[in-house]
C-alpha positions in Angstrom: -43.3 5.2 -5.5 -40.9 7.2 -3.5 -41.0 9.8 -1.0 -39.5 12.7 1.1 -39.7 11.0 4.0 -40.8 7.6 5.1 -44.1 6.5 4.6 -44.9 10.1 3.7 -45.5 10.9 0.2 -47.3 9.7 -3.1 -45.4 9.7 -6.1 -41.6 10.3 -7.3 -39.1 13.3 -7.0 -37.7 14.9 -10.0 -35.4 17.1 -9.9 -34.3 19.6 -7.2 -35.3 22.9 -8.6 -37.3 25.1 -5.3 -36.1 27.2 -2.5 -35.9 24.0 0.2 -35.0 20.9 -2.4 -38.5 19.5 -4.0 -39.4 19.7 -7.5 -41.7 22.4 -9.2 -44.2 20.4 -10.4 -45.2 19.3 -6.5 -47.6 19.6 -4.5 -47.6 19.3 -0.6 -50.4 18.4 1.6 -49.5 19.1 5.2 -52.7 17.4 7.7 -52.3 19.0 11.4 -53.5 17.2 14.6 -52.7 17.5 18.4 -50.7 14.4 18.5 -49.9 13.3 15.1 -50.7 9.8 16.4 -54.4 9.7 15.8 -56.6 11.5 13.5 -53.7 13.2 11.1 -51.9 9.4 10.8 -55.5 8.6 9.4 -56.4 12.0 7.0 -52.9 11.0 5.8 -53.0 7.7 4.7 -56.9 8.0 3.4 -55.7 10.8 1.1 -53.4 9.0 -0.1 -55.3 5.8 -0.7 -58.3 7.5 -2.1 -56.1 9.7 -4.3 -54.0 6.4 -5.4 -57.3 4.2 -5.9 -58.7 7.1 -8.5 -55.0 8.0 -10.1 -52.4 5.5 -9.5 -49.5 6.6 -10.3 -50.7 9.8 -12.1 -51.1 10.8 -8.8 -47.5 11.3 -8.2 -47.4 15.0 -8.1 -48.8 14.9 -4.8 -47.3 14.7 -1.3 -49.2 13.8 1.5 -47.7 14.1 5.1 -49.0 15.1 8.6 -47.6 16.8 12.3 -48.6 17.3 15.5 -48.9 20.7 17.5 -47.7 18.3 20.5 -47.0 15.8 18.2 -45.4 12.7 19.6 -42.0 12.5 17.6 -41.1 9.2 16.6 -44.2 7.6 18.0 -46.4 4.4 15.8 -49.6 6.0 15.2 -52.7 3.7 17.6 -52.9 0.8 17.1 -56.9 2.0 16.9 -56.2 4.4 14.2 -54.1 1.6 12.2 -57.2 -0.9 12.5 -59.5 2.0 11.1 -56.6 2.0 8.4 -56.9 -1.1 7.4 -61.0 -1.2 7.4 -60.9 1.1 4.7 -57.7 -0.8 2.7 -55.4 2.0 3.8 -51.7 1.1 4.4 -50.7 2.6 7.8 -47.0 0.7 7.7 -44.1 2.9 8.2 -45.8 6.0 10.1 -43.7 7.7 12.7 -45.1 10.9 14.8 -43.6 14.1 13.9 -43.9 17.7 15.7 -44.9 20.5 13.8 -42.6 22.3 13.0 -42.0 26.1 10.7 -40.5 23.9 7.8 -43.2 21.9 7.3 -45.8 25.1 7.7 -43.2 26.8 4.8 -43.3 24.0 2.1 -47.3 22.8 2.4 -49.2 24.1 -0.4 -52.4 23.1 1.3 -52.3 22.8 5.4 -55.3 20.7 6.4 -56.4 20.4 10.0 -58.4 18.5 12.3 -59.8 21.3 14.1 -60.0 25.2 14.4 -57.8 25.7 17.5 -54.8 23.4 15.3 -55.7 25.7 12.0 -55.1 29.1 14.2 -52.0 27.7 15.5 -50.8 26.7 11.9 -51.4 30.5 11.2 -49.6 32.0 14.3 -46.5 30.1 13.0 -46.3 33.0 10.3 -45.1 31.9 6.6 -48.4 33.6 5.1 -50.0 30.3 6.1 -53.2 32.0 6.2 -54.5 31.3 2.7 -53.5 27.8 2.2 -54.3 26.8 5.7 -58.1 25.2 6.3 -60.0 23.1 8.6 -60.7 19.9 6.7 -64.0 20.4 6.9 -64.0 23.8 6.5 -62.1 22.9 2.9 -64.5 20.2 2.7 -67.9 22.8 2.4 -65.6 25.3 0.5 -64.8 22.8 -2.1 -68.5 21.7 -2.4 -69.2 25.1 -3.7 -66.8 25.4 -6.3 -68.1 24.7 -9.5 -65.2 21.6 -10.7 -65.8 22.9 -14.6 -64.1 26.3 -13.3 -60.6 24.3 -12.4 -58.2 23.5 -14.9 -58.8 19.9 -16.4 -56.8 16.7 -15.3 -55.0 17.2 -18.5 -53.3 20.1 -17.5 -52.0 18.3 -14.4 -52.9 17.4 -10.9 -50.3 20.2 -9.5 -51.6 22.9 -11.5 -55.6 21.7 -10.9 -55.2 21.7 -6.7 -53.2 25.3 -7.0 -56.3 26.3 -8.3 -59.0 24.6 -5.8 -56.5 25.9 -3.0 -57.3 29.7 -4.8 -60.7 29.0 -5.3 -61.5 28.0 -1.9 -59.4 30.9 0.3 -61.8 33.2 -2.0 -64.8 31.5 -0.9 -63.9 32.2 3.0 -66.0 34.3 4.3 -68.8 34.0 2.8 -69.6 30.3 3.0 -69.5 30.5 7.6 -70.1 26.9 9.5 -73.4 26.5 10.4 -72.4 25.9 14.2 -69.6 26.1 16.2 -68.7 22.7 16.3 -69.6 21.9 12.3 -65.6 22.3 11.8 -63.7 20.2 14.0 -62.8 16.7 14.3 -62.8 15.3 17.9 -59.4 13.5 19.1 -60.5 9.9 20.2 -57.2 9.5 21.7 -57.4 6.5 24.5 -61.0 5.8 23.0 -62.4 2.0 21.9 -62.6 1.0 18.4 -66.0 2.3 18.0 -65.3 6.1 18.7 -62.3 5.5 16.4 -64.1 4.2 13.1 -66.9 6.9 13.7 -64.0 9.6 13.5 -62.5 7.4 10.8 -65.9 7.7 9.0 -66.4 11.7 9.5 -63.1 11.9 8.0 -63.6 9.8 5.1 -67.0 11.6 4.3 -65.0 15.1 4.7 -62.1 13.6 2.6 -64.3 12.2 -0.3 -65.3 15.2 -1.8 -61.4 17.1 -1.7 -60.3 14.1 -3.3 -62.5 13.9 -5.9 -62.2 17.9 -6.4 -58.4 17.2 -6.5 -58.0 14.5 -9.6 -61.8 15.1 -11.0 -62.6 11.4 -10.1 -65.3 10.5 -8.2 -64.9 7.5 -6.0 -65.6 4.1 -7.0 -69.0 3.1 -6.6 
C-alpha cells in the first residue's frame, strides 16, 4: 500500500485525473487536532487500522491523514499516543506533525475533528468546508441515525458509499443537537500519564467504531 504522503494514506494511487493531482475514485479523510501530535496521530492510525482489519486492501480508496491548527510540523507524535497505538495493534511508525493548512481543508472529503472550537476553525478557513466538516463525535451520533440500508452497498464501492454517509449526515445537522455542551469534544491529554491517554484512546475508539463500520458496512470483529 502506497500513499500521498508518508505514513498517511490507505491504499494505492491511480491515475492523476482531479483539480490538485489524486485520483477520482478517492476519498480523503482529513482528522483535525490542536497539535497534530496527540489525539489526531491516534483518530488517524485507528481509522486506518479498523478500516484495514474489516477491508484489507479493498479499502484502498480511502485516504486517511490528520493536521494541527498549531500543529507541530515535523514533530513524532507522544510517545503516549504511540503506546495507546500499539494497545490497540495500530501502527504509529512513520508519523510526522503537520500544520493545517487551506490545501488540506480543499482536498478532504470528510474533515473530522477533535473538538468544536478545531471544527469552527476548519470552517473559517473557507473552501465550503461547512458540509463535510464534523466533530467526530458529532459524525459519530449523526451516523448512528442513518439507517445503513439507505447507503449504496459495498458493491458499489467504498468511495461512492462514504460520499453518501458524508450527505446523509450534513442533512441530519440540525436536528439531531448534543445533548450537553461537552458531549462533542475530545479533551487534549497533551503532557498527561498513560492513563489519561488510553481513556482518550478508548473515547476515540468507541466514537470511531461506528463511522467505520458505517463506512465499509462491516461491523468490527467480535
Amino acid at each position: 500500500m502506497t500513499a500521498p504522503d508518508a505514513g498517511r494514506g490507505i491504499g494505492g494511487i491511480g491515475e492523476e485525473t482531479t483539480t490538485f493531482g489524486f485520483p477520482r475514485d478517492s476519498f480523503r479523510i482529513l482528522h483535525v487536532s490542536t497539535g497534530n501530535v496527540c489525539r489526531s496521530p491516534i483518530t488517524e492510525r485507528l481509522t486506518r487500522h479498523f478500516v484495514s482489519e474489516r477491508l484489507g486492501i479493498l479499502g484502498g480508496g480511502l485516504i486517511v491523514e490528520s493536521a494541527g491548527t498549531w500543529g507541530h510540523e515535523g514533530a513524532p507524535m507522544e510517545e503516549n499516543a504511540e503506546a495507546v497505538l500499539a494497545e490497540f495493534g495500530a501502527d504509529s511508525s512513520g508519523f510526522t506533525g503537520r500544520e493545517l493548512l487551506d490545501e488540506h481543508v480543499i482536498r478532504a472529503d470528510l474533515v473530522l475533528t477533535a473538538t468544536r472550537d478545531h471544527r469552527a476553525q476548519v470552517i473559517s478557513m473557507g473552501h465550503s468546508a461547512g458540509l463535510r466538516t464534523f466533530t467526530l463525535k458529532e459524525f459519530t451520533r449523526l451516523v448512528n441515525a442513518i439507517d445503513p440500508a439507505t447507503l449504496p452497498p459495498l458493491e458499489d464501492g467504498l468511495v461512492m458509499r462514504a460520499r453518501a454517509l458524508v450527505r446523509a449526515a450534513a442533512a441530519l445537522r440540525g436536528w439531531l443537537l448534543a445533548p450537553t455542551a461537552d458531549a462533542d469534544e475530545v479533551y487534549d491529554p497533551y503532557g498527561a500519564p498513560l492513563p489519561f491517554f488510553r481513556s482518550i484512546g478508548d473515547e476515540i475508539h468507541q466514537a470511531l467504531d461506528p463511522v467505520v463500520t458505517a463506512l465499509t458496512g462491516v461491523p468490527a470483529r467480535a
